[in-house]
C-alpha positions in Angstrom: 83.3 85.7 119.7 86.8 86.0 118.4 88.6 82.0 117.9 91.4 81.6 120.5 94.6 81.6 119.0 96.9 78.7 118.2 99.5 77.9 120.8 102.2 78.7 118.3 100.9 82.0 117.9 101.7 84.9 120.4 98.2 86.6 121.3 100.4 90.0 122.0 102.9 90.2 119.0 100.9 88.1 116.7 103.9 86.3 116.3 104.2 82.8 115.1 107.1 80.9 116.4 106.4 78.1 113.5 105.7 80.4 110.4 108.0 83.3 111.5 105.0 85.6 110.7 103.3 88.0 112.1 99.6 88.3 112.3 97.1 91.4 112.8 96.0 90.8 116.5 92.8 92.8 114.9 90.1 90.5 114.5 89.6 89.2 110.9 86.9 91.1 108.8 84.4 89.3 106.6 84.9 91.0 103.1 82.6 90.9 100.0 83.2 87.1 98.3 85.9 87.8 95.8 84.0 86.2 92.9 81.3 88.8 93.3 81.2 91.8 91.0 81.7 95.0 93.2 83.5 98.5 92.1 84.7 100.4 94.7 82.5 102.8 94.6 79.7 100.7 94.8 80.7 99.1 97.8 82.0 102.8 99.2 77.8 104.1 98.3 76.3 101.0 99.8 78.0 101.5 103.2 75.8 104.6 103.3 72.6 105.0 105.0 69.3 104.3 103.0 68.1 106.8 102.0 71.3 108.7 102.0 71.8 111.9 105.0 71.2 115.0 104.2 74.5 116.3 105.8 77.1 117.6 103.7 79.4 115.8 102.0 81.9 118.0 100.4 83.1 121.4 101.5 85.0 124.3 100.0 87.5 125.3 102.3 87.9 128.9 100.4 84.6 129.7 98.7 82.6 128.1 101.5 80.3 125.8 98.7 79.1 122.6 100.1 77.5 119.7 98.5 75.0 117.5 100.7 74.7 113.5 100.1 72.0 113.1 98.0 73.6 116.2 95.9 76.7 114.0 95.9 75.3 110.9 94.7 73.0 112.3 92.0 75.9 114.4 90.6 78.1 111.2 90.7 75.5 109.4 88.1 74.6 112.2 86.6 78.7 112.4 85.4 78.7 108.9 85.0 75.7 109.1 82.4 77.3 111.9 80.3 80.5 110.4 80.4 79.0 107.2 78.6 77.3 109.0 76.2 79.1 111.9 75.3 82.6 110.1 75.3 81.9 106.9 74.8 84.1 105.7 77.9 84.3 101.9 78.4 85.3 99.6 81.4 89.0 98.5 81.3 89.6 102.6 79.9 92.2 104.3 81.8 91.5 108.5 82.4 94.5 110.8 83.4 93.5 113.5 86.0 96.0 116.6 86.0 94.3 118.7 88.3 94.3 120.8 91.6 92.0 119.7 94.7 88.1 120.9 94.2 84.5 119.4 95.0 84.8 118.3 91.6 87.7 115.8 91.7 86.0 112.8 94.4 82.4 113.6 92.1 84.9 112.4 89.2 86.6 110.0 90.7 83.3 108.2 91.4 81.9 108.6 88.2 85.1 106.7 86.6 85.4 104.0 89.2 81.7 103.1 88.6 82.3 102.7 85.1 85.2 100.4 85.3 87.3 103.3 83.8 90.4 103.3 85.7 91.6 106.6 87.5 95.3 107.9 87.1 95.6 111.1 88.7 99.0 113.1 88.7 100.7 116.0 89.8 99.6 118.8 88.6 102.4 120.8 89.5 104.5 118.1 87.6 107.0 119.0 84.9 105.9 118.1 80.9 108.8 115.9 81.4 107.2 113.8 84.1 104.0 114.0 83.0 105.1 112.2 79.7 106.5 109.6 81.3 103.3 108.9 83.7 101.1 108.7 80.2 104.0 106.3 78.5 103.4 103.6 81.6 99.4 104.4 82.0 98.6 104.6 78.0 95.4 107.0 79.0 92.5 107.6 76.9 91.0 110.8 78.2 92.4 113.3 80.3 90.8 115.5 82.8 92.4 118.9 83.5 92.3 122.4 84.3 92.6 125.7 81.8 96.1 126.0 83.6 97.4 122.0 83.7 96.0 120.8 80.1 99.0 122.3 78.1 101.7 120.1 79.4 99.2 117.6 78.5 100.2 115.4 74.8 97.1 114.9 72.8 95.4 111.5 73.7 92.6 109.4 71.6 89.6 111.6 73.2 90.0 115.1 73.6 91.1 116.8 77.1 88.4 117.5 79.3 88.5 120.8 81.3 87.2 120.7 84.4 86.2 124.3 84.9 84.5 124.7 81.7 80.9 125.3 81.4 80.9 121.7 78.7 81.9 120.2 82.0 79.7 122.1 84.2 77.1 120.7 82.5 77.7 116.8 82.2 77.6 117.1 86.2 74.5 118.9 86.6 72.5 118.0 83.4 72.0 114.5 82.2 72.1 114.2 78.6 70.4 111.0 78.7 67.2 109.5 80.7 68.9 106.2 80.8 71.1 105.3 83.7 74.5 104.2 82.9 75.3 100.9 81.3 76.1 99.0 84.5 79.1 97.3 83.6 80.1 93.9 85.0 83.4 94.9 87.5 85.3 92.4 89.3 86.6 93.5 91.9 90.2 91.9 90.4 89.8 94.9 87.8 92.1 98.0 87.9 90.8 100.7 89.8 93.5 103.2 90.0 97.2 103.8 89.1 99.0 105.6 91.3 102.5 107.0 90.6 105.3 105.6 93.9 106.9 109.4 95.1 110.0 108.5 92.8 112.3 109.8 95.8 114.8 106.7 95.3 114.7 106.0 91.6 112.1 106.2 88.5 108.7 107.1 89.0 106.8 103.7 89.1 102.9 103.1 88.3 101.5 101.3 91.0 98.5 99.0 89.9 95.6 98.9 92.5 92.2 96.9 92.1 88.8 97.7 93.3 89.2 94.4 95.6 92.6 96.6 97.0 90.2 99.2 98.2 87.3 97.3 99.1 89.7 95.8 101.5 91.3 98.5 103.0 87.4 100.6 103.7 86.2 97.4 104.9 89.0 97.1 108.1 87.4 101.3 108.5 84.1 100.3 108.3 84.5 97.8 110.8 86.8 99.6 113.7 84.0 102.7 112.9 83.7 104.7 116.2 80.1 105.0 117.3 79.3 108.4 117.7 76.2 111.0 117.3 77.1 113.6 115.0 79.0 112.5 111.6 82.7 114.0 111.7 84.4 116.5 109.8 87.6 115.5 108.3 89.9 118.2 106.5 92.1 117.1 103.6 95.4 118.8 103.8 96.9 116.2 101.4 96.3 116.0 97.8 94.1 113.8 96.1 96.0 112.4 93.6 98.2 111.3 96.1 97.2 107.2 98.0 97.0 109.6 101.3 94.6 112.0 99.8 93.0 108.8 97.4 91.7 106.5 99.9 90.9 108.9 102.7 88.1 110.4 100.1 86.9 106.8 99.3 86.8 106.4 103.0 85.1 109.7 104.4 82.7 109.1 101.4 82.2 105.1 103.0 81.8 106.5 106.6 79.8 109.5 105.9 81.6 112.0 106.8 81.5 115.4 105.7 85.3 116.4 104.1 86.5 120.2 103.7 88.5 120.1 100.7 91.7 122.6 100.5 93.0 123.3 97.0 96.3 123.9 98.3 97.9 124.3 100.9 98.5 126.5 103.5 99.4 126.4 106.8 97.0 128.8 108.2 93.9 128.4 105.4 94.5 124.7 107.3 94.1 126.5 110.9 91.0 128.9 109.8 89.0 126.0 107.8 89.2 123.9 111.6 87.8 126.9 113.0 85.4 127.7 110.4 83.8 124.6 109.6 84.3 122.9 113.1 86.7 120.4 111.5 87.0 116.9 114.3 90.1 115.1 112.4 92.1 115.3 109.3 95.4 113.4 108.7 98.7 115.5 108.4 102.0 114.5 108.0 104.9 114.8 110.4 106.5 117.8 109.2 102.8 119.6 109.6 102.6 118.2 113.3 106.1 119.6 114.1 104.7 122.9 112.5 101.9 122.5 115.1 103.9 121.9 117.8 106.3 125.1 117.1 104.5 127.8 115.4 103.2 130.4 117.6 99.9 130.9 114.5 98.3 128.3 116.4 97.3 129.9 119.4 95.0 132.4 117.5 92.6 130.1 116.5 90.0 128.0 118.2 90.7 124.4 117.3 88.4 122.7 120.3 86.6 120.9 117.8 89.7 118.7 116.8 89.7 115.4 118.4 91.9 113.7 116.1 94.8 114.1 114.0 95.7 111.1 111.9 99.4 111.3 111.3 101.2 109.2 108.0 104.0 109.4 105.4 106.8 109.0 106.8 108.1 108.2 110.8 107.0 110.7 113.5 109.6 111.0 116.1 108.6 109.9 120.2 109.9 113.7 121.3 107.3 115.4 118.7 104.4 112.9 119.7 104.7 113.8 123.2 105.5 117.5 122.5 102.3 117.7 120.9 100.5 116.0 123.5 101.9 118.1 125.9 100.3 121.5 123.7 97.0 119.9 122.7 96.0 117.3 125.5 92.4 116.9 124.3 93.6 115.7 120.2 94.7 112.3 119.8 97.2 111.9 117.6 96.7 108.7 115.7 99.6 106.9 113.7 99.7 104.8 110.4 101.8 103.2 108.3 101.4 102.5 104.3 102.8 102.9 101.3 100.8 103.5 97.7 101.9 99.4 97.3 99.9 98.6 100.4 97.1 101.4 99.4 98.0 103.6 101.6 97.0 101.8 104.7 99.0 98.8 105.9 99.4 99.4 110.3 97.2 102.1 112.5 96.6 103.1 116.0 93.1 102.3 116.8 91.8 104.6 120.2 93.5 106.0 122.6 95.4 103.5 124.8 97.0 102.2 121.4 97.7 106.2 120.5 99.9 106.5 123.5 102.4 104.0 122.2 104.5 107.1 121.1 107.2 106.3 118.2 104.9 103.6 116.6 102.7 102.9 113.3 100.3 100.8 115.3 99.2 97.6 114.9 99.1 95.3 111.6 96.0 96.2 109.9 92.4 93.4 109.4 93.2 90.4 107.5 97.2 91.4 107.0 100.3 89.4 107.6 104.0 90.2 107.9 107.4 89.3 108.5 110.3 91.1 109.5 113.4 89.8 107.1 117.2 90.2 107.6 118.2 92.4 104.5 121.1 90.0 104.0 121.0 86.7 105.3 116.7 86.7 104.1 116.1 85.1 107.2 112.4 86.0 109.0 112.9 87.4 112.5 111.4 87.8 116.1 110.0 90.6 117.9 112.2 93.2 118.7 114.8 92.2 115.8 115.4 94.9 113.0 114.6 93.8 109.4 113.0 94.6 106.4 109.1 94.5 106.3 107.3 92.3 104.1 103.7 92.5 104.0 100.6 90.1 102.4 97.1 90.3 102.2 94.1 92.0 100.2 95.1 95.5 100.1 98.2 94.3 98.4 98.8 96.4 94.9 98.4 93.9 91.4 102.1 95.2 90.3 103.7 98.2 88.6 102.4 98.7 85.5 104.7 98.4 82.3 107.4 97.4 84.5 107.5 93.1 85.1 111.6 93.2 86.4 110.4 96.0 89.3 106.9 93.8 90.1 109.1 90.7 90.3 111.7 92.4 92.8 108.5 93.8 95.1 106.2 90.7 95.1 107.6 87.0 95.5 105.7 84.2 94.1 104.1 83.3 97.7 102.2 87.4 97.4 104.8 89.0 99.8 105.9 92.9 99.2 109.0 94.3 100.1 109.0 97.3 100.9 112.2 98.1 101.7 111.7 100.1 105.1 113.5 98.8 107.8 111.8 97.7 110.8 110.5 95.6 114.0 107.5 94.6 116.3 107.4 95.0 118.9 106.2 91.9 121.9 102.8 93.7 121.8 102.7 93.7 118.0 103.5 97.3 117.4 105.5 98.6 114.8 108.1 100.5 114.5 109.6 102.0 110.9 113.8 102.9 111.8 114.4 103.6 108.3 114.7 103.2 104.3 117.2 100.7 103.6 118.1 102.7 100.9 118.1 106.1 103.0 120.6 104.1 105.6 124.0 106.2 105.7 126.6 103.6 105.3 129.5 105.0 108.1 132.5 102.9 108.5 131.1 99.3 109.0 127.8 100.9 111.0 124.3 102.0 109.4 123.3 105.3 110.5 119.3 105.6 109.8 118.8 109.5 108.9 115.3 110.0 110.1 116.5 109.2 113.8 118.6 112.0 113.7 116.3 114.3 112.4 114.0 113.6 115.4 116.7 114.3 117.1 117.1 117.7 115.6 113.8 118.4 115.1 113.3 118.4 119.1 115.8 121.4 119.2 113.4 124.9 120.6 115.3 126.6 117.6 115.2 124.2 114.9 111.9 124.5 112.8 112.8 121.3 110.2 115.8 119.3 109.2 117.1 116.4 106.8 120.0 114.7 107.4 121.8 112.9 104.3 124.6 110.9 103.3 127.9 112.9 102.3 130.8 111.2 100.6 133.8 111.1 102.9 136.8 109.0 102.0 138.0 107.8 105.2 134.5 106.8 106.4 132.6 106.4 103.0 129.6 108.4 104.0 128.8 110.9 106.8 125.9 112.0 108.2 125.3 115.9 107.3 122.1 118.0 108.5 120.2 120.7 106.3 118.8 122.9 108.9 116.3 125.4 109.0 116.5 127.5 112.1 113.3 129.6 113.3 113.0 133.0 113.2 115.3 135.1 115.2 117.4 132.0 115.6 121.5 132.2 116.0 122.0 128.3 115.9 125.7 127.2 114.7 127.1 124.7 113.2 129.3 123.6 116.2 126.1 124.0 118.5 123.9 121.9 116.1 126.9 119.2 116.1 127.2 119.5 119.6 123.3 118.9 120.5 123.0 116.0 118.2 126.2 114.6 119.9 125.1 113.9 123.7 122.1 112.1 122.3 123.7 109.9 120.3 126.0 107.2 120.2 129.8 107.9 118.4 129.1 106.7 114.8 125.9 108.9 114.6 127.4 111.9 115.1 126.2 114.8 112.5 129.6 116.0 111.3 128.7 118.6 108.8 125.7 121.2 108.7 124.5 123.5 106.6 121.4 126.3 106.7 118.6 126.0 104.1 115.6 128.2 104.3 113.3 125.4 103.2 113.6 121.0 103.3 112.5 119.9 99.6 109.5 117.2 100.3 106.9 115.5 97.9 103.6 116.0 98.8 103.1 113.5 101.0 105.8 115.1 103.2 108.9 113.2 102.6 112.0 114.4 102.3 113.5 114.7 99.2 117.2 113.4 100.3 118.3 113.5 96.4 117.9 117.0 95.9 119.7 118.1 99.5 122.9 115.7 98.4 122.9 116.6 95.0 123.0 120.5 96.4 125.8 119.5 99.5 128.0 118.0 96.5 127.7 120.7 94.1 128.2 123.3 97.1 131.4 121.7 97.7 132.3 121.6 94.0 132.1 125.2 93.8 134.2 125.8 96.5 137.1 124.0 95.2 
C-alpha cells in the first residue's frame, strides 16, 4: 500500500508547494541496492523466465530468420567467450559499432555489456568527418562494422571486426573455449554506453550512461508490465544505435518480447512486417504517425494485430493524436518524453485513460523528479507556468564524455539536468513539451515556438510534412517561414498556406514566408533538422539578389 502523501505535496500534479518540485505520482520502484555489482544485461537476463521461453526473440523483418530465447542467450555467451579470448577485451574497454540494424547487433550489444566493455554505436550512414570526431571523444579499442561501413573507419588498437564475415560468424556460433567468460566485477556506476546527442543545435556530444542508468529505466518497465497471455511483438522502426532504438532492445529483451528488426527503413516494409509477423506495438515517431494518418498505403494491409503505437522524439501535435484515433480506434497511441541525457525515457502515458490526454508526454516517470524553471529569472514554477524542464533521478546520464564545460552547463551540483526544452505540468501532473528554447523564433519582443506551427500545418488535408524556421528579418529580427511539402496532386500556395496558418493563430505567429521542399531533413530519430532548412532559405535568398 502506497504512503499517503505529504500535505505540501499535490497528489494530482505531484507538485510541492515547499520544494517547488515536482514528483512522479507513479509509485516509487524498489531498484537493485546500488552497491551491488549488476550489468545491465544481467539484470535485463534475470528478469526472464527460468528456464528461458522458447518464443522467439529476434526476427528478420526481410529474410524472415528468427532466433528463439534460449538461441539468444546461448549465442550471447557464446560471443562473450570468443570475444575474451580471441581479442582479449577487458572491462572498462570501449567498442565502436558502425553498423546497420540486424539480429546480430542486440546479440553484440549483450555480449559487450556483460563484459564491462562499454558500447558506442554510431551512424552508420555518418560522414568520415563525423565519424572521426565520435572516436576522438570515445577513444575506442575495437570496432565492429560492416564490409560497406569499416572504411570510413581509422585504424584502432585491435583490428576492425566485420560483422558479416564468416571470422565473425563463427565467434557467435562456436565457442573457442569450454570456459565461460571471466565474470568481471561491474558496478552498476560503470559506463555502459556512449551515445552521440542528435547534434541538431551545436557539436555532436557523447553522452555517458551507466549500467545503474539502464537498470533504472527497465526497472519502472518491468514494474508497470501489462499482464497479458501471449508475449507481444514489438517492431523496431528506429535505429539501434540511436537511445530510442538502444533501450527499447534492452527492454523487449527484459520483458520478453519477441522484436522484428528492420535494417532500414521503409514505410511499407514497416506496414507488411505488422501484417506478416502479427506485430502488437512498436514505437514511431511523429512524422511516421502523420504518415499513418495521411497515406492512402495503409489501407492495403491488415494491421488488426496492432494495439499500440508508442510515439517519441519529438512533440506530437493534439490535431494528429486525434486524427489518428479517429482512423485506427482499436491502437492506442501511447506518448513519451526523453532525451539520450535522460536514457531515452524520462515521462510516458501508461494505459488508456492516461493515452487520451492528447498533446501530452505523460506522466513523470518511477523514482523521477522535476522542476519547471523560468529561463531568465531561474526561478522554479507552478503548474501550468511555461519554463525550462529540469529533471533528477537514476536514469540521469554520468556527463558528456571529453567535454567537463558542457557537463557543468547540463548538470548542477544538486544532479539536476537541463534540458533546454521548454515546458509545463499540468494540475494533473502531465506534461507538456512547447518547445526548444533554442528552436524559439525570437519575433519582435514575442517567442514564437516552431513546432506549434507545424501542428498547425501539418493538420492541413494537403500538407504531407512541414518545418517552420527562423528567418532573419530586420524590422522584426526573425520571422517564422514554413518548408512545405504538399501531397500528391496538391496545388497549395503560398498565400493559401499563410492564410490557413493565420485564423488559427494569434498575430505574432503568423507564417510570413513559405517555400515547397520535396522532403523535411530529420535525424533518425525524426527531428527536424531546422539548421539545414535555414541555411538553404538564406542561401536561396542570396542567389536571388
Amino acid at each position: 500500500m502506497a504512503e499517503p502523501s505529504p500535505p505540501s505535496i499535490d497528489p494530482n500534479s505531484g507538485f510541492c508547494s515547499k520544494t517547488k518540485t515536482f514528483r512522479s505520482p507513479r509509485p516509487s520502484i524498489a531498484l537493485p541496492p546500488q552497491n551491488l555489482p549488476l550489468s545491465i544485461a544481467s539484470y535485463a537476463i534475470s528478469l526472464l523466465p527460468s528456464p528461458p521461453p522458447e518464443t522467439n526473440a529476434l526476427i528478420d523483418a526481410t529474410t524472415g530468420s528468427r532466433l528463439s530465447y534460449p538461441e539468444f542467450l546461448h549465442q550471447v555467451q557464446t560471443l562473450a567467450s570468443s570475444l575474451q579470448t580471441l581479442t582479449r577485451l577487458s572491462k572498462g574497454d570501449t567498442a565502436f559499432i558502425l553498423a546497420p540494424t540486424s539480429l546480430k547487433i542486440p546479440i553484440l550489444y549483450f555480449s559487450l555489456l556483460s563484459l564491462g566493455v562499454v558500447v558506442s554505436p554510431a551512424n552508420p550512414a555518418g560522414t568520415p568527418s563525423e565519424i572521426s570526431r565520435q572516436i576522438k571523444l570515445t577513444r575506442p579499442v575495437i570496432a565492429f562494422a560492416t564490409s560497406s561501413t569499416a572504411r570510413n573507419l581509422p585504424p584502432l588498437t585491435k583490428p576492425t571486426i566485420l560483422l558479416d564475415s564468416l571470422e565473425f560468424e563463427s565467434m557467435i556460433i562456436h565457442c573457442t573455449t569450454t570456459i565461460k567468460p571471466h565474470q568481471n566485477v561491474i558496478n552498476q556506476s560503470d559506463p555502459a554506453a556512449i551515445l552521440y546527442s542528435s547534434g541538431t543545435t551545436g557539436n555532436v556530444k557523447g553522452v555517458v550512461l551507466t549500467h545503474r542508468n539502464f537498470i533504472a529505466l527497465i526497472g519502472g518497465y518491468n514494474a508497470s508490465r501489462p499482464d497479458i497471455e501471449s508475449p507481444p511483438v514489438g517492431l523496431l522502426t528506429v535505429p539501434l544505435f540511436h537511445i530510442f532504438g538502444f533501450f527499447s532492445i534492452l527492454r523487449n529483451i527484459a520483458m520478453g518480447e519477441a522484436t522484428v528488426l528492420m535494417e532500414r527503413f521503409d514505410f511499407g516494409a514497416m506496414l507488411r512486417a505488422v501484417e506478416k509477423f502479427r506485430v502488437t506495438g512498436m514505437p514511431v515517431t511523429p512524422p511516421l504517425v502523420v504518415a499513418m494518418v495521411k497515406s492512402e498505403e495503409v489501407g492495403k494491409y491488415d494491421l488488426s494485430s496492432l494495439m499500440v503505437v508508442g510515439c517519441g522524439g519529438a512533440p506530437l501535435g493534439k490535431e494528429v493524436a486525434e486524427q489518428f484515433g479517429s482512423k485506427f480506434p482499436n491502437i492506442e497511441i501511447v506518448q513519451g518524453y526523453g532525451l539520450t541525457e535522460s536514457t531515452g525515457s524520462a515521462t510516458r502515458t501508461i494505459g488508456p485513460e492516461e493515452s487520451q490526454h492528447y498533446g501530452s508526454v505523460g506522466r513523470l516517470a518511477e523514482n523521477l523528479e522535476a522542476k519547471i524553471v523560468h529561463p531568465t529569472t531561474g526561478e522554479a514554477l507552478s503548474p501550468g507556468q511555461q519554463g525550462e524542464l529540469w529533471l533528477r533521478g537514476p536514469i540521469i546520464m554520468k556527463g558528456y564524455i571529453g567535454d567537463d564545460d558542457a557537463t557543468a552547463s547540463t548538470l548542477d551540483s544538486e544532479g539536476w539536468m537541463k534540458t533546454g526544452d521548454l515546458c509545463y505540468f499540468d494540475h494533473d501532473g502531465f506534461l507538456f513539451i512547447v518547445d526548444r528554447l533554442k528552436e524559439l523564433i525570437k519575433y519582435k519582443a514575442y517567442q514564437v515556438p516552431p513546432a506549434e506551427l507545424e501542428q498547425v500545418l501539418q493538420s492541413h488535408p494537403e500538407i504531407a510534412d512541414a518545418a517552420v524556421v527562423p528567418y532573419p528579418d530586420e524590422d522584426a529580427g526573425q520571422i517564422p517561414m514554413a518548408f512545405v511539402v504538399r501531397r500528391p496532386g496538391s496545388t497549395l500556395n503560398e498565400s493559401q498556406v499563410m492564410d490557413f496558418v493565420a485564423k488559427q493563430v494569434a498575430p505574432y505567429k503568423k507564417i510570413r514566408r513559405v517555400a515547397f521542399i520535396n522532403s523535411i531533413p530529420k535525424n533518425p530519430a525524426g527531428k527536424i533538422l531546422r539548421r539545414e532548412l535555414v541555411s538553404h532559405a538564406i542561401s536561396r535568398s542570396s542567389s536571388k539578389l
